[in-house]
Each structure stands twice: as structure tokens, then as C-alpha cells.
N, C-alpha and C positions, 0 to 999 in steps of 0.2 A: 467603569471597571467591571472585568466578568463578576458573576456572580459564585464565580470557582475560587477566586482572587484571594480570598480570607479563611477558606474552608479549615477546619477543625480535623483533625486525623478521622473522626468518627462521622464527621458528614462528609470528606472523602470516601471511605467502607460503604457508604449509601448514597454515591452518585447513582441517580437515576439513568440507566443504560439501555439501548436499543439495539442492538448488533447481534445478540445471542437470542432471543426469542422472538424481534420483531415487532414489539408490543415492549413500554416503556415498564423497566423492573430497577430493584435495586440492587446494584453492583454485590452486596453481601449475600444475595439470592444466587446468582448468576452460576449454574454449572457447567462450569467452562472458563478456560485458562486466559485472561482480557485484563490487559492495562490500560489505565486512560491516562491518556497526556492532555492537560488541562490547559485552558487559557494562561493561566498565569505560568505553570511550568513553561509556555516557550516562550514569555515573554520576560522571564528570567531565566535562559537560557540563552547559549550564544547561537543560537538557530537564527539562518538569513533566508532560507529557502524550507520547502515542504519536506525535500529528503533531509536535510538537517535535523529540523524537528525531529522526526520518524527517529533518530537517533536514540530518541529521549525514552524511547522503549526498550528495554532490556529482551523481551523475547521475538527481537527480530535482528536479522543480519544484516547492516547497509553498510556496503562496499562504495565506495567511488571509485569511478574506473574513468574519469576524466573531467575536464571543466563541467561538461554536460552532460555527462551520462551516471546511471546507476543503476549498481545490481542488487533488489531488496527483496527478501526471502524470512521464511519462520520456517526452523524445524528441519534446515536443509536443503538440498536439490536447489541451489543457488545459479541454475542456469547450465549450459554442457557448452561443447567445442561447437556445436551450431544449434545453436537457441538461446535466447534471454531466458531470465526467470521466468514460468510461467503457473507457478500452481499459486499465484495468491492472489486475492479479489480485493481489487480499491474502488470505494464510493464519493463522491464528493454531493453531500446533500444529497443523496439519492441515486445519484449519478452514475452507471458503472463507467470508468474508465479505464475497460480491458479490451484492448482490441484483439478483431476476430484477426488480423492481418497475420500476429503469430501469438495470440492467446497468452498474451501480456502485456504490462505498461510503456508505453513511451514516456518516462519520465521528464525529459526536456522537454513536455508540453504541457505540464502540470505545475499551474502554479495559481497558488491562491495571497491574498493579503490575510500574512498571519495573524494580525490584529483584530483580524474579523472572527478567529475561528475560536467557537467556543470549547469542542472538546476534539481527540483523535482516540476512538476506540478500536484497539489494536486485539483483535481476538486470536490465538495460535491454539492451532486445531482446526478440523475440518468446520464449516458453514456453508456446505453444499443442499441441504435441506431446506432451507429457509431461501438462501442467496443464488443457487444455483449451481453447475458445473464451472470447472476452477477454483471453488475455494475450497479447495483440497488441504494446504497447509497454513490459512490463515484469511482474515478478513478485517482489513484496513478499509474503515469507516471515518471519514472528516466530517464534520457535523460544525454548521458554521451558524454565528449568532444569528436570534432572529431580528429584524430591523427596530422592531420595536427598543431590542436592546443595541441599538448601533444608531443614536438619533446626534443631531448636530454635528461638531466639524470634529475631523482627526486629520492631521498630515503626520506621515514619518519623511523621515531622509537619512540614510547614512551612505557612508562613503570608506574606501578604507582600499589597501595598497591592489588588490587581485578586483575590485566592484565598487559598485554602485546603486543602489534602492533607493527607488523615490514611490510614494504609495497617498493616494490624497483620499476620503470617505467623505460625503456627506449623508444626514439622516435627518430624512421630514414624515410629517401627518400628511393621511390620507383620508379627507374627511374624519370620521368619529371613532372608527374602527378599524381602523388602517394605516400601516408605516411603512415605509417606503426607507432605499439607500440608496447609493449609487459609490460606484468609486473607481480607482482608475489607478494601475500599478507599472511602473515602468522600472526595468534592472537590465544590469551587464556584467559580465566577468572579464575577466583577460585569459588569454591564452597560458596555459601550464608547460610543464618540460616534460622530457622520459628522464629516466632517471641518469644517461650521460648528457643531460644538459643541452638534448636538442629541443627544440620550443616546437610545442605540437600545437597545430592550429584547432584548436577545440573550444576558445570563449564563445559568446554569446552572447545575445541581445533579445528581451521579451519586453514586450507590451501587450496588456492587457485591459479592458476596460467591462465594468457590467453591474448590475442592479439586483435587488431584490424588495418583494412586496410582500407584506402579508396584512392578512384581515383576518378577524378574529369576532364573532359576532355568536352569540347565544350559541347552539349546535354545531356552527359552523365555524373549519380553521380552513383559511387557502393561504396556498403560496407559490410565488412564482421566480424562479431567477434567473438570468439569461448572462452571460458572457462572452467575447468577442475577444480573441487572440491573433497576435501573429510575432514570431520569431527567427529569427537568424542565429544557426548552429554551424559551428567551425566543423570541419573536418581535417583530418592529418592532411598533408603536406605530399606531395607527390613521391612516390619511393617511401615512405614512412609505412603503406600498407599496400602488400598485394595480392588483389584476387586474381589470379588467373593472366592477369599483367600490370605490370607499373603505370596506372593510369592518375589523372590530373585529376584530383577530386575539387569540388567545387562547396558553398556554402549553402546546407541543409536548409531548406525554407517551410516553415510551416506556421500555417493561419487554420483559425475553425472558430467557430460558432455554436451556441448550445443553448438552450431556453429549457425549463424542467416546471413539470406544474404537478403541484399537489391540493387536493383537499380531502380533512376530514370532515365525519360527518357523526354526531353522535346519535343513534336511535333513541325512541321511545323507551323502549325494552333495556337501554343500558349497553346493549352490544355497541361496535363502533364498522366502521367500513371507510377503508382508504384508498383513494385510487392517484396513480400517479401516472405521466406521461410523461419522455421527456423526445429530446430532436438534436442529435449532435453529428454534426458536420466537421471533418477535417481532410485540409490538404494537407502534405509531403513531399517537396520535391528534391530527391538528393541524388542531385549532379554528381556523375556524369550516369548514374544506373536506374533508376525508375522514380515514377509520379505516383506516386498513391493518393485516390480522392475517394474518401468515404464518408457516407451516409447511413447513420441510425437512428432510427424510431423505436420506442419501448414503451409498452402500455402496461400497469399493473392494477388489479385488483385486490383488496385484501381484506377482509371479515372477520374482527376478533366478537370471541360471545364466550359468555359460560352458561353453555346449557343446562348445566345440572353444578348442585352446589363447588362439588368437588373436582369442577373438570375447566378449564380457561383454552375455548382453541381458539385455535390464529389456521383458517385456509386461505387460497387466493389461486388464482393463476396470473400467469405472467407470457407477453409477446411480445417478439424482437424481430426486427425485422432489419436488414443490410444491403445497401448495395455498394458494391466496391468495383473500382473503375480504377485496376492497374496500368499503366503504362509503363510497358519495357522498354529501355531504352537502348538495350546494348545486348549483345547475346551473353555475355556473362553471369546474369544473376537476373531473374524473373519468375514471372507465373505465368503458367499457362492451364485454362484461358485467363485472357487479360481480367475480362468481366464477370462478375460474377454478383447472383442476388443471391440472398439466402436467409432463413428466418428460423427461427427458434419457438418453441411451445412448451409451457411447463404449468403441471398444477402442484401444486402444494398444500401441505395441510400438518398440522402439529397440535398434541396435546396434550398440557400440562395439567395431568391428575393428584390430587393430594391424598394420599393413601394415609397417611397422618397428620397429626399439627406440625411434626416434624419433617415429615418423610415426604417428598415429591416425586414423583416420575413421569418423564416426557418422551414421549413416543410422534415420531416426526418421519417423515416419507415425504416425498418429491421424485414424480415421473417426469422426465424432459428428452423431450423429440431435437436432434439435431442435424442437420441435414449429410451428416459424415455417416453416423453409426446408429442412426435410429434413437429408440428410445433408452434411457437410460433411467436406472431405480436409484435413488438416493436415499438409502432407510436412516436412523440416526436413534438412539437409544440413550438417555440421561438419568441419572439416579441423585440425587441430593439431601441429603441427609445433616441437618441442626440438631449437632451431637448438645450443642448448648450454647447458650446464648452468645451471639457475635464469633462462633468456630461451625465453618460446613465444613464437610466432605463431599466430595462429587466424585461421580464416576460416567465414565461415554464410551460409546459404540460405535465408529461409524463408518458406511460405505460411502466411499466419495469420487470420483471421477476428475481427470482433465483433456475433457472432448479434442480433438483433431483442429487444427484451424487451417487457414488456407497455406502456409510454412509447410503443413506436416504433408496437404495432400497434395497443393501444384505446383510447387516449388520446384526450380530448377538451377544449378548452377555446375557452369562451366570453366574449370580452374585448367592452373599450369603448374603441372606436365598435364598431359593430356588427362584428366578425368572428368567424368558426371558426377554430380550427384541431382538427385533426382525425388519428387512428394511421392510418395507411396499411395498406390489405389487402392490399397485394402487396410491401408493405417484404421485403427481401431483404438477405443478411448485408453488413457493410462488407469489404472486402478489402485487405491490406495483402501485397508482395510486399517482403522484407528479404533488405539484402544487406552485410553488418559484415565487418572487417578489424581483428584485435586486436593487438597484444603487451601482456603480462606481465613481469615479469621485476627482477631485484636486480642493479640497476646496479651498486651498492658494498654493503661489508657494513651500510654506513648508509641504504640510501636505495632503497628500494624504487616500483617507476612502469607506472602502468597508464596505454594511450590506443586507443582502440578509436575508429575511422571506421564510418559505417552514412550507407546510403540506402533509405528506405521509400516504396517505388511504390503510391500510395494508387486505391484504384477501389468505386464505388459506395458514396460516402460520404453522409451522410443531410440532405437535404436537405428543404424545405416547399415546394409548387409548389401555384398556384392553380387551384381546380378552377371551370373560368368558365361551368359549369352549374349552381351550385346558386344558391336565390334570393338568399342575401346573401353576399357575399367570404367563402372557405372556403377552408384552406389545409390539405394532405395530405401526410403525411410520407412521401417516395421516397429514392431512391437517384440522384441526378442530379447527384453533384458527382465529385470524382479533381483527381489531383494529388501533389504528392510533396513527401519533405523529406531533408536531409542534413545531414550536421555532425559533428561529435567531442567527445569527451568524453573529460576526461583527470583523473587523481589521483594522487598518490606521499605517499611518509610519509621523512622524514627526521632519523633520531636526532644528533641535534646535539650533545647529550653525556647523560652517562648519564642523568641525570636530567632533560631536557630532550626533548622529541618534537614535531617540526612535522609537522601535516598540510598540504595544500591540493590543490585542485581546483575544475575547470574545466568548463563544457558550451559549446558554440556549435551554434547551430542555424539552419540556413535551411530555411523551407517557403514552397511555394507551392499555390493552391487554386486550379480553374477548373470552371466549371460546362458542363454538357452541353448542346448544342446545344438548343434550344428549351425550358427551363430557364425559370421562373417567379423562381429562386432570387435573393435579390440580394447576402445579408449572408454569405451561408456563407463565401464566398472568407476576411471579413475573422476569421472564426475561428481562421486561422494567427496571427491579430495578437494571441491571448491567450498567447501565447508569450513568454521576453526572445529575443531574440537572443542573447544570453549571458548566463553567471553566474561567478562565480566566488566562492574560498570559501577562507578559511587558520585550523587552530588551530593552537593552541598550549598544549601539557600540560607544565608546569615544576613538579618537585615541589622546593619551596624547600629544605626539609628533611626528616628522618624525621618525619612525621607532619602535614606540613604542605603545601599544593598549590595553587598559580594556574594557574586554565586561562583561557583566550580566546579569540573565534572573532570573527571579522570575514566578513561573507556580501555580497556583492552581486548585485543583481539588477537586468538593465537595464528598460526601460522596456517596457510595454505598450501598445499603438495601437489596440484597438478591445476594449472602450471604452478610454480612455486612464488610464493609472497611472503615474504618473511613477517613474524608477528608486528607487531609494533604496539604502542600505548602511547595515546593523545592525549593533552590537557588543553581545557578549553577553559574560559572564564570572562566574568563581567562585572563590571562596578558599573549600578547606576546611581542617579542623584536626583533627585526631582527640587529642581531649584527652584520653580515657582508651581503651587496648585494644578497649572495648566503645562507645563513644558519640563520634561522628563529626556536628562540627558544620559546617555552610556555608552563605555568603551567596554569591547567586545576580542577578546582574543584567540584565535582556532589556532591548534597543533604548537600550542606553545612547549619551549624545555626539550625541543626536539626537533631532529632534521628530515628535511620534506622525508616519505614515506609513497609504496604504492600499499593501495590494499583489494585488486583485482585483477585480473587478467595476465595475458603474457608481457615479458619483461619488454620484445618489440615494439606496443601497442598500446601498453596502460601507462597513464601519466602517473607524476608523483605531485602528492597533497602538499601543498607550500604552508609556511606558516600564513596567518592572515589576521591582521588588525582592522577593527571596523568602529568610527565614531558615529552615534547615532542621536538623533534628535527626533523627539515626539509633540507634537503638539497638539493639545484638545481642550478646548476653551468650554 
């Protein structure tokens, strides 16, 4: 069992967290707006998949826009009419999983065995300093157990009316100082409707299989993990979607590979230095329009020390490097050039000085070279402040960026009625100027409450303007919009009796979008309208008896206006039972007390959430 599995309200407040400075601190320090979804939160939850989980964060937005896709965002800017979401950074163990292809997640290739994972630290707010360009509005960090704590057998299996998960782990020694895992996860969905009850081909099929090592020996921690996928993703149905013409689409194929190394290293002197590598490989092949095959390497170095009593830095640089090998397949929709290498350089450095016993300030800079727009400065400024024992105050600064990717600059698409649209050769990065106001803090020994205020001053945001020299309407991706947004976001946990724990939490969000004087643009403004205005969110974890446990989560989400999604409010829930030591059974409920729902996209193109029952079987001897 995790070691989150039992925790006390008060050694929740000081989960030790890594997302915010880079260097392991505890969560009650932490200036900066960061939930963590624990082992046991998703394993008393009715999460079957990694965006499920993500749910269990109240300060982020996850939409589903169909069996296999989704659109997740903190703070806003939940994607436009040609773009996914693109300003938030996801790690898995180290891992960035943000591709350069359009400087955001393919979520239908991310999938982990949730039983392995120990925490998910969900930061909203920029981490562009530390993490780099794109984590502009948040940084989603999965952080999965070490082997050491994953030894001997686990199998799951459930089943239930839309899927099926099967997930098997084993955990052994490796000589004296050294464990080892291995495991191997296989899942399906079924195909969803639109909402007049046409069945859109959008299920899917993943399999995945991979390892992890570590050694742990005096000065020295290594680790190693490697994973091997491959998938099959539905698409609509012919005539269900058209670019440019009603074409036969075919079934999304994508396989990749990834191996990640790390070791620390502790000096004489007490300072530390971490270096990581990692190697991830993915295809894409989606019939009948292009092959994407891409290639990343990333090397990091990192050097915490406190030189002088009152000062803890953390510098490092960081290399990435890319080769991508498009294949066009059709003149409709591609890149040109096909090929392309490109690499990345950044140094970093951060210093957290204590001006009092109470009082901290952290001063953080990151220059980063990218092969669009050069160099870019990423300053970042923190204040924290222990007005008294177990209540901060925080407050931040920060210049953040979301660089060009290959979308913005060689994209090209060729639609019906006759137009272009077309990457822009002088596209330049998005700019966001952040400015947050937090407390933390354990009101009572029951009841712990975070609420953090933030305003993001947005500038050269990406926009399509008409170029009214070429022979048919042609449209060129620039930077011609700005504008801002603000709101709060708030969450507390309150132990009701022993055996009983409520969560809940809250977002509220206003943006506004205005385009630049002589501007082609027309639709960008209404991009803020893929937004709710608010949400909000309550569980509730009641373990009946020894052995026995009802959870339930009530989510709401308000309504969306361009395209339009009406609100709706899910209820999810779980009874489990552990009927013997070793084998833990539970029925799992999604969108109960209510009828299917979309919560993304246009009414043509986004499915509707079915209700869904799932029986589950654990076994760990």
C-alpha cells in the first residue's frame, strides 16, 4: 500500500513535493497554487484512465471530446478553432510529454498503470523557469512509485458495459541495492454517439508493456525506466467530418518507445547534482492524411547547493534535441518541409533566499534558445511569508512564454470552398505576464484550505490574418491578438470523522480577448468562450467498515459559448470490499443520475459521455 494511503490531514500539508522548486520541499512551504492527487485518492476514485484521474484536481479543466481524446488546460485558453490545448507542461517521471509537432499533448498515447503511481502534482500557474517554455498555465507532474515500493505480484482486471483494463506488475531484487519491476497493461473502449445517436467510430485499443530499476547505494540513487506502446484510435466515420472534402478516414496507429535515466549524486560538501537523459521515439499514422515519426533526446543537468547560510540554489542547463520525419499524404493538410531537425538550449538557475525565519524570496531566470524566435528570458519572482504556524501567504511574478512549434510555422491546409490556410514565417512566441496571491494553511486540526487569486496579462497571442495578395483567400498564422484573464481557485479537505474525509473545490475564471488594430482575425476573441466560467467539485471518501469503502464525487461544470456546450453535473462513485487480505473487489460508476452529456467541441464532431459501470478485481498476494 502507498505510503499516501493512511496520511493524517497534517502529513498531507507536508507531502514532500518536487514541481515547484525542483529540489524536494514540503507542500506547506510551496509558494505556488499545487494540488496533489495521491495514490490512494485515485485508487478510491472512479478513475480508469490518466485523464480521469486529472479529474480529481479541482484547479484544472478536463473536457472529453470523445472516446479518445481530450482537452486539459488550468486557468483557461482551453485550445482555439485550430489548435489543441497548448500552454501546459506534462512529465511522466521526468519525462516531458509535449510534442514539438503542435506544442501540446497527444493524450491518446499516455497511459500509465495507475496503481503504480505514487503522486500527480498538478501546479496552475506559470513553471516556465525551472521546466521551461509551455508551462505558461500549469505543470502536470506524474511521479510514479519507486520499485523498491512496487515488489512482488499485483494484477488488476475490470470490465464494465463501454471497456475493459487488464494491468499485471511484478517486483524483484537486484542484488543488495537494487529493485527492479516490470509490468505490462492492456485496455479498450467502445465506440461513443453524437449526441443524435449516430455512433462515431472513436474507441480504442492500447497496449503497453515496461520496467523500472533503481539502486540506491551510500551517495548514490540511479534509475532507469523504459516503455514500449502501440495503439489503435477510431476515427469518425466518413461524412461525419470534413476537411476540405468528405474523405474515408481510417484507424489512427500509433506505437513509441522511451527509456529515461537518472542519477543522483550526493557531494562531500552536502550540495547534490542530478543529471537526467531521456530517448522517446513515436509513430502516428492517421489515414488517409499524414505519418508523423518522431525522435527526442534530452539531457539535463542540475546542481542544488547552499552557498551561504541563507541562500538554497538550484542551476542546471538543459538539451533537446528533435528529428521529425512528416509524411504528407494528401494535399489537404500537411507541413512543409516534410523534415525537419531542431534542438533546443536552456540554462536555468533559482534562488531561494531567507530574509527571515519567516519570510523567503526566490528569485528564478531561465534563458532558452529555440530554433523559431531565438532566445527567450523567463524571470520568475516569489515571496512567502509564515504569518504563523501552519498559515503562508504567497505571492509571484512571472514572464512565461509558449514558443512556435512546427503547427504555428509550416503548416498548411487546404479546405472547401477554395481557401489556404497557412504557418506563418514570422510567427513569434505567445506572451503571458502572471501575477498570483496565495494562502495555504490548517484552519483546524480537521480542515485544511488552499485559495490562490492570479491575473494573466496575455500578449501576441496566435492568431490567422488574411493575406489579400495571394490568388485565392489564404490565411497566415501571426500574433495579432492580447488580452487577459483572472479568477480564483480554491480547495480544502475536511476530516468529518475518523473514518469519513470530504474534499471539495472550486475554479472561477474571467478572460477577455481583443485583437490588434488592423487584424483580419475574427473568431479568436471567442476562444475565451471554451472556457466554464466556473466549476466546482466535492468528494467524499467514507470507509463503512474495516474493509469496506464508499467514495463519491459530484463535478460541475458550467456552460461553454463558442461552440456552445451546455453545463452539466456528473456523479461518479465506488464501493469497494476487500474480501480477503490479498484481493480487493469494486464497482465503479461514471455519469450516474444523468443522461449522456458533451463537454467539448462542436455539436457535429464531439461525442456524448455515456453513463458507464466498471467491475474491478485487484489482486496482490
Amino acid at each position: 500500500m502507498s505510503s499516501f494511503a493512511k496520511m493524517s490531514l497534517e502529513e498531507l500539508g507536508n507531502i514532500e513535493i518536487t514541481s515547484v522548486s525542483k529540489k524536494p520541499q514540503s507542500l506547506s512551504e510551496a509558494a505556488a497554487s499545487i494540488f496533489i492527487i495521491t495514490n490512494e485518492d485515485i485508487r478510491r476514485s472512479s478513475a480508469t484512465t490518466l485523464p480521469e484521474a486529472l479529474r480529481l484536481a479541482p484547479n484544472l479543466h478536463v473536457a472529453q471530446v470523445s472516446a479518445n481524446s481530450y482537452a486539459i488546460s488550468a486557468r483557461g485558453l482551453n485550445g482555439s478553432s485550430v489548435s489543441a490545448p497548448n500552454k501546459l507542461l506534462v512529465l511522466i517521471d521526468g519525462r516531458s510529454v509535449y510534442s514539438p509537432l503542435f506544442a501540446g499533448v497527444f493524450w491518446d498515447r499516455q497511459q500509465v498503470m495507475l496503481e503504480d503511481v505514487e503522486r500527480i502534482e498538478v501546479v496552475s500557474g506559470p513553471g516556465s523557469t525551472l521546466w521551461g517554455v509551455n508551462a505558461v498555465n500549469g505543470v502536470i507532474n506524474v511521479i510514479t512509485r519507486s520499485a523498491k515500493d512496487t515488489q512482488g505480484i499485483l494484477a488488476a482486471v475490470q470490465g464494465g458495459n463501454i471497456g475493459q483494463d487488464a494491468a499485471f506488475r511484478y517486483g524483484g531484487e537486484l542484488g543488495r541495492d537494487g529493485h527492479f519491476r516490470v509490468y505490462g497493461k492492456s485496455s479498450n473502449r467502445d465506440d461513443y454517439s453524437l449526441e443524435n445517436g449516430t455512433t462515431v467510430s472513436d474507441g480504442w485499443n492500447k497496449n503497453q508493456i515496461g520496467f523500472r530499476m533503481d539502486w540506491n547505494h551510500a551517495a548514490d540513487k540511479v534509475s532507469i525506466t523504459g516503455n514500449i506502446f502501440e495503439s489503435d484510435i477510431g476515427q469518425p466515420q466518413p461524412g461525419s467530418v470534413s476537411v476540405g472534402s468528405s474523405m474515408a478516414l481510417g484507424t489512427i496507429v500509433n506505437s513509441g518507445v522511451n527509456l529515461t535515466s537518472q542519477w543522483e549524486h550526493l557531494l562531500d560538501s552536502g550540495s547534490k547534482i542530478n543529471f537526467q537523459a531521456y530517448y522517446d521515439r513515436t509513430l502516428r499514422k492517421v489515414p488517409p492524411t499524414f505519418t508523423d515519426e518522431m525522435d527526442i533526446f534530452d539531457v539535463q543537468f542540475q546542481h542544488t547547493l547552499k552557498p551561504m547560510d541563507n541562500h538554497a540554489l538550484v542551476w542546471g542547463a538543459n538539451y533537446r534535441y528533435s528529428k521529425n520525419d512528416f509524411n504528407n499524404l494528401t494535399a489537404t493538410f500537411g507541413l512543409s518541409p516534410e523534415k525537419v531537425n531542431q534542438s533546443w538550449l536552456s540554462l536555468f538557475g533559482q534562488d531561494e533566499i531567507e530574509l527571515a525565519k519567516t519570510l523567503h524570496l526566490t528569485l528564478g531566470v531561465r534563458y532558452e534558445r529555440n530554433v523559431y524566435t531565438g532566445y527567450e528570458f523567463l524571470p520568475d519572482a516569489r515571496l512567502a511569508w509564515q504569518v504563523a504556524p501552519d498559515h503562508l501567504l504567497w505571492t509571484a511574478a512571472s514572464r512565461t512564454v509558449r514558443a512556435p512549434s512546427r503547427l504555428d510555422a509550416d503548416a498548411f491546409i487546404n479546405a472547401a470552398p477554395a481557401f489556404q490556410l497557412i504557418g506563418g514565417p514570422d510567427v513569434r512566441s505567445e506572451i503571458a505576464k502572471v501575477y498570483q496571491l496565495g494562502y495555504r494553511g490548517k484552519i483546524s486540526p480537521q480542515f485544511n484550505f488552499e485559495v490562490t487569486a492570479f491575473y494573466n496579462d496575455y500578449d501576441y497571442l496566435r492568431t490567422t490574418e488574411l493575406n489579400s495578395l495571394a490568388p485565392i483567400p489564404t490565411f497566415v498564422f501571426a500574433n495579432e491578438m492580447r488580452g487577459h484573464a483572472h479568477g480564483v481557485e480554491m480547495w480544502g479537505t475536511y476530516q468529518l470523522l475518523p473514518q469519513w474525509r470530504i474534499s471539495a473545490g472550486a475554479t472561477a475564471l474571467n478572460q477577455k480577448l481583443r485583437i490588434n488594430s488592423g487584424s483580419f482575425e475574427t473568431s479568436g476573441p471567442a476562444n475565451s468562450d471554451r472556457d466554464p466560467s466556473y466549476t466546482w467539485q466535492i468528494r467524499s471518501a467514507f470507509t463503512l467498515s474495516p474493509g469496506k469503502e464508499f467514495d463519491l464525487s459530484v463535478r460541475h461544470v458550467d456552460e461553454l459559448t463558442s461552440p456552445d456546450v451546455p453545463a452539466y453535473t456528473a456523479v461518479d462513485a465506488r464501493f469497494g470490499w476487500r474480501v480477503h487480505k490479498d484481493v480487493e473487489l469494486s464497482v465503479i460508476g461514471q455519469n450516474l443520475f444523468g443522461t449522456e452529456h458533451a463537454e467539448y467541441g462542436t455539436l457535429q464532431t464531439r461525442s456524448e459521455i455515456p453513463q458507464a459501470v466498471f467491475f474491478k478485481v485487484v489482486w496482490q498476494p
